[in-house]
C-alpha positions in Angstrom: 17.8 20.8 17.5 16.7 23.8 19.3 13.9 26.0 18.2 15.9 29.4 17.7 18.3 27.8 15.7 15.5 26.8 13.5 14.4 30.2 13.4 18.0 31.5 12.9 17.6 29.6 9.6 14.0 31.3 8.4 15.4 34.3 6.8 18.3 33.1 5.5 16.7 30.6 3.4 14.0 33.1 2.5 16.5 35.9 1.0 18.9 33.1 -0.7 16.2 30.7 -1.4 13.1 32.5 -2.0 14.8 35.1 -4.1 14.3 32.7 -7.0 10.9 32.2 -6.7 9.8 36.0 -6.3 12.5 37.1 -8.8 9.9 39.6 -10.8 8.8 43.0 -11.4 5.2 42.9 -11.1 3.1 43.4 -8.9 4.6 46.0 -7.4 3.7 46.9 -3.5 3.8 50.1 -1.9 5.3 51.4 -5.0 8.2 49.0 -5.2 9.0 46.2 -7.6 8.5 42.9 -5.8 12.0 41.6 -5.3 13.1 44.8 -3.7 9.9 44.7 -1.4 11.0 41.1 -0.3 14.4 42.3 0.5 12.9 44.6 2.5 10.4 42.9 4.2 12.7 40.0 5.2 15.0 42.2 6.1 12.9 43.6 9.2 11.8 40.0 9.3 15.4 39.0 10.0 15.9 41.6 13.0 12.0 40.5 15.2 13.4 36.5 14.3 16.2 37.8 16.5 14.6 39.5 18.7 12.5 36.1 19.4 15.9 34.5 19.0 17.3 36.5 21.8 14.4 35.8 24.3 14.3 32.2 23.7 18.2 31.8 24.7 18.4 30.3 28.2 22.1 32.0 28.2 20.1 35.6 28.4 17.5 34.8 30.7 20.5 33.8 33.2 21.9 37.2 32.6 18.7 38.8 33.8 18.2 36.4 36.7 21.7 37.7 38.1 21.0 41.7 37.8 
């Protein structure tokens, strides 16, 4: 199996997976309960896992060898 569909994976199993394990108020960070700071953290998570995604892909690296 290729790596970056591995890594596709990562933060879908963290938001559906992990939200039952961190499913609490306390401790808060940065002033936010902790479930809501997971959200958000995987949520930026998710968009560098495809930005690694993208430059893993042999597809794009043809596109850049033809410009």
């Amino acid at each position: 199996m290729k790596v970056y569909y591995l890594l596709g994976i990562i933060p879908f199993l963290a938001i559906l997976i992990g939200t039952g394990f961190v499913n609490r108020v306390e401790p808060y960070v940065f002033g936010l309960p902790f479930l809501l700071f997971w959200f958000f953290f995987w949520t930026i998570m998710s968009s560098a896992i495809m930005g690694i995604i993208f430059k893993l892909d042999p597809i794009n690296k043809q596109e850049e060898e033809t410009e």
